[in-house]
Structures are given as structure tokens and as C-alpha cells.
C-alpha positions in Angstrom: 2.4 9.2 8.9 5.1 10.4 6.6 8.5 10.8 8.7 11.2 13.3 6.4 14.8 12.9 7.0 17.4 15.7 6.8 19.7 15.1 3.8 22.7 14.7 6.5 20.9 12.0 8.2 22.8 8.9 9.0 21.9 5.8 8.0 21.8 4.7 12.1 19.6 7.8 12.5 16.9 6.1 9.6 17.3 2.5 11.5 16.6 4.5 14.9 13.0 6.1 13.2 12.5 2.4 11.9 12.8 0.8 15.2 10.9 3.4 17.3 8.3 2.5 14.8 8.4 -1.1 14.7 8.3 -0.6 18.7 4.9 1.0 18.5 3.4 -1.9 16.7 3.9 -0.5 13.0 5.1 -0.9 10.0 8.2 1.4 8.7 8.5 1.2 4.6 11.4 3.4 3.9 11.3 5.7 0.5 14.8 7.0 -0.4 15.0 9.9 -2.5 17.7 11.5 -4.7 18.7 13.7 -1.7 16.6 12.7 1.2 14.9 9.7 2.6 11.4 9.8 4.1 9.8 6.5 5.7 6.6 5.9 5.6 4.1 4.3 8.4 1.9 1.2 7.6 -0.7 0.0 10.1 -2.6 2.6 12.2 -5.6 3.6 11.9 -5.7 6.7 12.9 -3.7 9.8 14.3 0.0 8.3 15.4 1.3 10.4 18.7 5.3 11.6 17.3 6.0 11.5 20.5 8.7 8.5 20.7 10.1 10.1 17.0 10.7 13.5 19.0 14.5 13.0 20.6 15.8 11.5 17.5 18.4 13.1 15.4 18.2 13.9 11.6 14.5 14.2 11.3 13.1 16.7 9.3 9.4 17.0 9.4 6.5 14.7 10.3 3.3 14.4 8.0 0.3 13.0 8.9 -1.1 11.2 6.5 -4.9 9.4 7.9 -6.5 8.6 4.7 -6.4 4.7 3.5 -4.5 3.1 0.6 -0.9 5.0 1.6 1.3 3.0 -0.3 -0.4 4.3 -3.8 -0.9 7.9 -2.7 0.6 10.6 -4.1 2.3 11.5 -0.3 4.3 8.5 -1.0 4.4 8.6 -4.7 4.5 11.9 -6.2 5.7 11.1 -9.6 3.7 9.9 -12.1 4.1 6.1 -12.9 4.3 5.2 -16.7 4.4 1.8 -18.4 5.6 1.8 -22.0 4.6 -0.4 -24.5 6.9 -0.5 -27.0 8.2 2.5 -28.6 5.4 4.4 -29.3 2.6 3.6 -26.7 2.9 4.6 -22.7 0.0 4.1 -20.5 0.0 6.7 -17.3 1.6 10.5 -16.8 0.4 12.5 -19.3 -0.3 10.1 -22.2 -3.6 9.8 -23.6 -5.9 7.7 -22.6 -4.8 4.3 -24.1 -8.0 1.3 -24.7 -6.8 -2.5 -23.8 -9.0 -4.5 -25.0 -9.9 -8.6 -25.9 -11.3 -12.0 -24.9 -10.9 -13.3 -21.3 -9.7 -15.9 -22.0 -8.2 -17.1 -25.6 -9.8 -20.0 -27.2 -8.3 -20.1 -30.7 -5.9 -18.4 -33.5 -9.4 -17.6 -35.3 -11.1 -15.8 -32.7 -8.2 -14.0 -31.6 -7.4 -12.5 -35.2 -10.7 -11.8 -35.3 -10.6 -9.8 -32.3 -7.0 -8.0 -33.3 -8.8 -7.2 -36.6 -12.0 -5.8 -35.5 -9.4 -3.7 -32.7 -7.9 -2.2 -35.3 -10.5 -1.3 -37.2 -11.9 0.7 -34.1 -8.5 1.6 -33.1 -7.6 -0.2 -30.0 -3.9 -0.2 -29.8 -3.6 -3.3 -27.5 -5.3 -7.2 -27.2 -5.3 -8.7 -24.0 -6.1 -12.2 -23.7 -6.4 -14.7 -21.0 -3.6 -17.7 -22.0 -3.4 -19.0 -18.4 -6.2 -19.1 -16.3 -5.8 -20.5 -13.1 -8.9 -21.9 -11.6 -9.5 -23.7 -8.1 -10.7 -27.3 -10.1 -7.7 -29.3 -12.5 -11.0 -30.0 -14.1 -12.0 -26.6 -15.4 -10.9 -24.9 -18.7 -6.9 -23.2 -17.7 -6.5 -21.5 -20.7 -4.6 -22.5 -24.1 -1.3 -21.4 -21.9 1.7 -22.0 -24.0 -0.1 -22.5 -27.0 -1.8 -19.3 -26.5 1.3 -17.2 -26.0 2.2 -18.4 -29.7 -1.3 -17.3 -30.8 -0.8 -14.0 -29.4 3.1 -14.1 -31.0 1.5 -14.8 -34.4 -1.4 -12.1 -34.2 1.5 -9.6 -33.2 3.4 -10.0 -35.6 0.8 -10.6 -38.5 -0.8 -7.1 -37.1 1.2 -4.8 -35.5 -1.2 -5.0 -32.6 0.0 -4.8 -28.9 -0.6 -8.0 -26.8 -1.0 -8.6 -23.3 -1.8 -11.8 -21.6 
């Protein structure tokens, strides 16, 4: 469920929609907007009856919304999210579909140039590497960590080449 506030609505009126909701046993995540709020409702798992949201002042309109993964949807998020990378690179929106690629985990300066080279030749924009790599045994292989970020410094800035770790 998808609750819409009037753009006059009071900041009491938003607690009151928040706290009728809590009551039924849900959660309230509230979404302001540049002129109106809306909160959303975390929990059910199916139709939600409005009827404790009915007597309350400064709602607008009431969506349902029944499908799963809410908090990613579009009902909650209609604008596009983008990540830039740099200057020139954005990943998301509109932007062209953008190839990360690279090692799972990094094991030294020679494989990772090696890897930034061939990307480039085939025109990957972007190495990601594994430089901390957290495992459930101290015994087991964690990654070249700090060391690694410096790998991935060097590469950078001997290529050009994006990094993410």
C-alpha cells in the first residue's frame, strides 16, 4: 500500500498515517517529495483493508500496491537511479549499457594489468577486483586488502581504466 498525502498535510497528520500503520502490525517508510509526501507500507502480504486510514485528515489517495520487492519498485521509486563514474561514465537512466568486468579476487599487480589491458583492448570501461574478501575461516585467502587497493591505484592511473573493488 502506497498512502499519498495532500501537499497541506501536517506533519501530525503524516505521524497519525504512521501510527495507524504501525498499530496494524506494519511497517510505515515515509517518501517525501518536492511537494507532497506519500508513505509507503512494508510487511503484508496481501490486500491491506484502509479502513483505520479512512477518518484521518490530509490524505490524498490510497494505492495498492500487492506485488513483492516494494521498496525498489517503480511505485516507490519513479525516477531513474544513476551512478556516475567519473566524468564521463554513468551506469543507469538512459546511459548505455556500461560492461564491469575483472578477477574475483586480485592476486597481483601482474595479473591485474593484465586484466586492465586485455579490458581495454575489448573495451570494457571498468575493472572490478576483489581486494577484501571476507571469508567465515581467518585461515582462508582474504584478499590482498590494502595492498590491493594500491594495485588497483596504480592500474588506474597507468591506464585510464575505471576501478571498482
Amino acid at each position: 500500500m502506497l498512502v499519498v498525502m495532500h501537499h497541506w498535510a501536517t506533519d501530525d497528520d503524516i505521524e497519525r498515517v504512521k501510527d495507524t500503520i504501525k498499530s496494524l502490525g506494519l511497517r510505515p517508510v515515509a517518501i517525501p517529495g518536492a511537494e507532497r509526501t506519500a508513505i509507503g507500507v512494508i510487511g503484508n502480504q496481501g490486500w491491506i483493508d484502509e479502513g483505520p486510514l479512512s477518518d484521518i485528515k490530509g490524505i490524498r489517495e490510497i494505492l495498492h500496491i500487492t506485488k513483492p520487492f516494494k521498496l525498489v519498485s517503480r511505485d516507490f521509486h519513479p525516477r531513474d537511479t544513476v551512478v556516475r563514474l567519473g566524468k564521463d561514465l554513468r551506469i543507469g537512466g538512459r546511459s548505455p549499457f556500461l560492461m564491469i568486468a575483472g578477477p574475483c579476487a586480485l592476486e597481483s599487480r601482474e595479473q591485474v594489468m593484465k586484466t586492465a589491458q586485455f579490458l581495454i583492448k575489448c573495451g570494457v570501461p571498468v575493472l572490478r577486483g576483489g581486494a577484501f574478501k571476507p571469508r567465515t575461516s581467518p585461515h582462508s585467502f582474504q584478499g590482498l586488502r590494502k595492498e590491493g587497493l594500491g594495485i588497483l591505484k596504480e592500474v588506474r592511473e597507468e591506464t585510464g581504466i575505471k576501478v571498482v573493488t
